[in-house]
N, C-alpha and C positions, 0 to 999 in steps of 0.2 A: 473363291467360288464355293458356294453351299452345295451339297449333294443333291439337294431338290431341285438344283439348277443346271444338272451337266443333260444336255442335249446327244441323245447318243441317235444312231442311224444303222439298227442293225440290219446285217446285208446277207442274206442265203437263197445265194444264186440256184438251188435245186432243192427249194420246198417244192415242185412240182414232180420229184421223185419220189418211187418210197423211199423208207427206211427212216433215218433218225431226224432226217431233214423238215417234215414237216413238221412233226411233235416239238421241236428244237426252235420253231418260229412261232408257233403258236403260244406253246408253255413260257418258253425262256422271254420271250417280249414282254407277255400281262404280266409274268414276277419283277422285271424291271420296272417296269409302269407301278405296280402298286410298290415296290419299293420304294419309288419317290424320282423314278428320271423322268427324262420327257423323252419318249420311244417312236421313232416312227419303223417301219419294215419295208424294206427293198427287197423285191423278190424279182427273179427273172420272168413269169407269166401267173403271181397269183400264186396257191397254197393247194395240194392236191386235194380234193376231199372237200374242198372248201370247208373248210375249217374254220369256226366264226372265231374270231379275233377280236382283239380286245384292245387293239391298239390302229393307228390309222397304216392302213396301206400304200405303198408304190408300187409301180410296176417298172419295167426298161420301156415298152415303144411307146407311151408317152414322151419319152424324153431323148428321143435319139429320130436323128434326122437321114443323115447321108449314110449312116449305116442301115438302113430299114433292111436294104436286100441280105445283109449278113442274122437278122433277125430271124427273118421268113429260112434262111438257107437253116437255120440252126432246128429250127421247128421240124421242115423236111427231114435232115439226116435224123435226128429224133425216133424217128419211125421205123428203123431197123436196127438190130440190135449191135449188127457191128460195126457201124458207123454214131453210135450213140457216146462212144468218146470224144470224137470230135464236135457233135452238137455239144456237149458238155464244155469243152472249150472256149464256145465261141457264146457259149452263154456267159460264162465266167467272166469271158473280156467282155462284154456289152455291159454288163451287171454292173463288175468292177469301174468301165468308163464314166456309167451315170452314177453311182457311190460319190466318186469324184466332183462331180458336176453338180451333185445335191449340196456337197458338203460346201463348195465354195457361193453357193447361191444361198443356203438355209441357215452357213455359220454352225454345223454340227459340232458340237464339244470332239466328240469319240465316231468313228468307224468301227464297230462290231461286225466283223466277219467271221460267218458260220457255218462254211470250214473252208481252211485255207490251203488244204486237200484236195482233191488230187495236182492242184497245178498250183503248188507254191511257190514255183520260179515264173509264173506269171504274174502275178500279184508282185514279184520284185521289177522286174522288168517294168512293168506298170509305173511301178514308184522311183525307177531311174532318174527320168526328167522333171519327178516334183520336187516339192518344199515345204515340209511344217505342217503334214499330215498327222494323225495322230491314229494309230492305227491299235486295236486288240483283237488277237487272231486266233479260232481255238483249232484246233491240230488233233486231228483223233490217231496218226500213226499209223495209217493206212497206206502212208509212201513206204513205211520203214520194216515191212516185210522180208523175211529171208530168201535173198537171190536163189534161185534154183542156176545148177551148172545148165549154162544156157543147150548141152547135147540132148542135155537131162530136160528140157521145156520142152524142144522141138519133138523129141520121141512121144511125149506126151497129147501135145497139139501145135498146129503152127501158131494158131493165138494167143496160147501160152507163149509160146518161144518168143511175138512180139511182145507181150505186154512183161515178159523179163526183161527185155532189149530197154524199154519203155523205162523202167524202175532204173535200171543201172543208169541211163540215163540221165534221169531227174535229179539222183541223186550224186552225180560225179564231182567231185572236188572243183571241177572247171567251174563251177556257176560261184564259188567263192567271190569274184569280184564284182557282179552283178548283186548279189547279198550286202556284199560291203558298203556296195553305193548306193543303193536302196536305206538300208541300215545307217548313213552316214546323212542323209536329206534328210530323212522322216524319222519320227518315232512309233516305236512298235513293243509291242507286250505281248507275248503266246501264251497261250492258255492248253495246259495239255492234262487228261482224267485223269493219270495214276502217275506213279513216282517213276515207272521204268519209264514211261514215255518220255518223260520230262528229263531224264539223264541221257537218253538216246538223240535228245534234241539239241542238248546243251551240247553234245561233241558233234553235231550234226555238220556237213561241210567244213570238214577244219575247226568245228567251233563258233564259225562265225553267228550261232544265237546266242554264245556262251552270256549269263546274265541276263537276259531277257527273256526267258521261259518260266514260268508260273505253275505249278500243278494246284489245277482247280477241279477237285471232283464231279461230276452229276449232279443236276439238282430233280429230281421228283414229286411229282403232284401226288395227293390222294384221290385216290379213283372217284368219278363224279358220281358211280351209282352201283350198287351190291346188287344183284342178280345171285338167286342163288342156283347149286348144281343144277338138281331138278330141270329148272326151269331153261337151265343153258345149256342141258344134253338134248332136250327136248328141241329147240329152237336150231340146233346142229346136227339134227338125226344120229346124236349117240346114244347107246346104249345105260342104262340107265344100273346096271348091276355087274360092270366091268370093268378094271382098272383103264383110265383112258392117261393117256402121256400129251404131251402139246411141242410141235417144233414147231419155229414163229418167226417171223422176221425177213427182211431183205435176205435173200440169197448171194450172200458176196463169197469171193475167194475163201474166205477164210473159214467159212464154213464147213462141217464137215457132215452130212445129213445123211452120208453111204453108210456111215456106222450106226447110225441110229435105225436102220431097217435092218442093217447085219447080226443086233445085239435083238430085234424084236421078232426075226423070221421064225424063232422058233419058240415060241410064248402065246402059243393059242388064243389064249383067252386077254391077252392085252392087244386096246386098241391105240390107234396115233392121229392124230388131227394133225395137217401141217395148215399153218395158213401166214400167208407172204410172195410177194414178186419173187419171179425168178432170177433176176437182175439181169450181169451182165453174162454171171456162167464161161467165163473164159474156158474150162475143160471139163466140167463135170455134168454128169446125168443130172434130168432134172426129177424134181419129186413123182410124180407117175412114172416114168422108167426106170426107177428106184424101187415104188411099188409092183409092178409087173413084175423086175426078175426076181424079186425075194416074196413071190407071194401073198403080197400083203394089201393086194387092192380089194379086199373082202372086209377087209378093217382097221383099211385108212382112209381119213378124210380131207383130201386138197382140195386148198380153194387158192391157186397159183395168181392172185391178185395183193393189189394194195388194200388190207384191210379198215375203214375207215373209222377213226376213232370212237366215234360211236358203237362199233359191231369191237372194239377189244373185249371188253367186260365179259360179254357172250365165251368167248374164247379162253380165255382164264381161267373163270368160273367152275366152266364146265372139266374143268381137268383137274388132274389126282397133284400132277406135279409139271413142269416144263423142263424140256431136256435140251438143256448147252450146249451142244456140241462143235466143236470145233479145231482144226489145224495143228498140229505138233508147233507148227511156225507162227501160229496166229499169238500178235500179241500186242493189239490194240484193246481197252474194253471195251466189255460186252454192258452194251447198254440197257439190253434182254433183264440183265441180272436186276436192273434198276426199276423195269416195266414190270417183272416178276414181282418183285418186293410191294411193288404200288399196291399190288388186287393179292396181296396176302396167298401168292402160289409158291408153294414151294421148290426149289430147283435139285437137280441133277446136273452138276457140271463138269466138264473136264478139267483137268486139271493144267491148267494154262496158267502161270504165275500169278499175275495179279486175279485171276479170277479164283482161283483155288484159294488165296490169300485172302479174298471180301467173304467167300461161302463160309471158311470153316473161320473167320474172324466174327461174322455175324450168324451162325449157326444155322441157317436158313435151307439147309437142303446137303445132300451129301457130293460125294466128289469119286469120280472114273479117270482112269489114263486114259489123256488123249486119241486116238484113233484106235482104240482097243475096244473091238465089240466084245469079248467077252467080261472085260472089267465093265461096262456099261451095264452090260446082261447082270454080273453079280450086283451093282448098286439098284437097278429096277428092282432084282429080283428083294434085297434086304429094304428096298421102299416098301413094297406091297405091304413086306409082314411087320409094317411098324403098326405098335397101336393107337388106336385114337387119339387119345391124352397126347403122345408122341408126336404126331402128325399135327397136334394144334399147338404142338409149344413149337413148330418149325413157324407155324402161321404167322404166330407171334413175335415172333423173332423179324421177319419179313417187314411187320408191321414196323416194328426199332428201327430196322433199317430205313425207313423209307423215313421215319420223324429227325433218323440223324443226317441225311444226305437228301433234306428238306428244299423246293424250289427258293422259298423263303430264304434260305441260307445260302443258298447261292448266288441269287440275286443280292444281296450285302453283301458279300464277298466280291463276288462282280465291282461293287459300286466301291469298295475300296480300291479295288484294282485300277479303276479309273482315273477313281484320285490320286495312286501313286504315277499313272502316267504323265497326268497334267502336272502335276509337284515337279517332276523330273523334268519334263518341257521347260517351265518356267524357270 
């Protein structure tokens, strides 16, 4: 089979979410398409944002019958925030059911599933009862967080204390045999960003991915349009003669966005734009009650939504540098560091293993201890007094990065990957 001919079906059941999900279906599809596949997209309700697409779309209630009412029920729970794991669930299996059902009516080469998180003992269970599926799964490492002592959750929140219970869980050696039989029907390839995920995953359950985990980095668009400062302080109502900082993104667990007001409460003259959902927030303040106790709702700007691709550029632009921040325990990557590099911003990051590891590898912005407002405060404060020249060789650097962790490059990488699936089938 030629490259030009592998028929793939990529499936992400939560491009209706923020966060990396929609960029993820939209970018990652058209690089496979112009790389030479034949791309279709399975999505559970469509792309948030609507996001024009470059490849043909599906939906789930087109194609599902006797389950409609489990549909409408997912949509419903949807609507609140603490029942929004379980609509994620029940999207996941509806998603997953018709994946299945395309594959065996359209003859799909590959299964593309994007991401096979947070319910990747669903997706086995799933594959119990089949045969001669061909699955590639990318895994961001979002299960594999550091348990808190669960006395130590419950004193914190009781949501926390569940979604500890939750993790331990997901992740118990019992599901070994459930993996093995899935694993033992079907064929599967994981695709994980960085090299710790990818060793974290190889011992995962006893081992049971041992050899089929892949580390595939990020791949990165170049930004579709330059906006300069000026014009994108303006358009944000910032200030146009003040250091401005940028915090961005899905609000997950792992975030850590309390130090970033605790290291700016006392910096007068610096401002902070956040702009991102607030997700699911298991225990933490959100950005307004972050800004209220530390003072700093005089000169900061939230915009506690999905920000839609179009309205990035504005956001980037307009800022001095973006600030990383997150988790002692976080240690998934940060996708951030990749969207930063796109529009040539320079970062400020914590110093979280592999993130610490890309910043000061690709020079692109400096590096604080993790949940340490005052090492924060010092890296802001030695951003400010860099000079020009300095502040445009971070630019550039950004720029390198985004040419070497190219969508283009990843998409071929991808298509190899494919091929080593189908070699190994056959």
């Amino acid at each position: 089979m030629t490259r030009q001919r592998i028929k793939v079906l990529y499936v992400c059941p939560f491009a209706h979410y923020p966060g990396h999900f929609p960029y993820a279906a939209t970018y990652e599809t058209r690089a496979l398409a112009q790389a030479g596949a034949q791309v279709n997209l399975l999505t559970f309700c469509g792309v948030i944002g609507k996001a024009e697409l470059k490849v043909s779309q599906l939906t789930v209630l087109p194609h599902i019958k006797l389950t409609i009412p489990v549909y409408y029920l997912a949509n419903f729970l949807r609507k609140w925030r603490y029942t929004r794991w379980l609509s994620m669930f029940l999207e996941t299996y509806l998603t997953l059911a018709v994946a299945v059902r395309l594959k065996r009516k359209l003859n799909y080469d590959i299964i593309h599933l994007r991401d096979g998180e947070p319910f990747l003992f669903l997706l086995h269970l799933f594959n119990l009862p089949r045969r001669g599926y061909n699955w590639v799964v990318s895994l961001t490492g979002s299960n594999l967080v550091t348990h808190l002592p669960l006395l130590t959750a419950l004193r914190r929140s009781f949501r926390l204390f569940l979604y500890t219970i939750y993790l331990r869980t997901i992740n118990s050696n019992l599901w070994k045999p459930v993996y093995r039989g899935s694993l033992a029907r079907n064929h599967f390839l994981f695709l994980t960003q960085d090299e710790l995920t990818k060793q974290n995953f190889e011992s995962y359950v006893k081992g049971v991915l041992s050899g089929k985990v892949i580390c595939l980095p990020l791949g990165v668009d170049e930004a579709d349009k330059v906006i300069s400062k000026e014009e994108a302080r303006k358009y944000l109502g910032l200030p146009q003669d003040k250091p401005v900082f940028l915090s961005f993104g899905f609000l997950h667990a792992g975030k850590d966005l309390e130090t970033v007001f605790r290291a700016l409460k006392d910096m007068p003259n610096v401002f902070l734009i956040h702009g991102g959902d607030q997700g699911f927030r298991l225990h933490l303040s959100n950005s307004t009650s972050l800004a209220q106790r530390y003072g700093m709702l005089n000169r900061t700007i939230i915009k506690d939504c999905y920000i839609p691709e179009e309205e990035k550029p504005y956001y980037f632009f307009a800022t001095d540098a973006i600030i990383l921040s997150y988790t002692k325990q976080f240690l998934s990557t940060s996708s951030l560091l990749w969207e930063a590099c796109r529009f040539g911003t320079p970062v400020i990051a914590s110093d979280n293993d592999q993130l610490r590891e890309l910043v000061e590898a690709s020079q692109s912005g400096l590096v604080f201890t993790a949940q340490d407002a005052d090492s924060l405060r010092e890296a802001i404060v030695r951003f400010i007094s860099l000079k020009p020249d300095q502040i445009e060789r971070l630019k550039t650097n950004c720029r390198r990065f985004s040419n070497e962790f190219s969508l283009e490059k990843w998409a071929q990488r991808c298509l190899e990957i494919y091929d080593k699936l189908l070699a190994n089938k056959s």
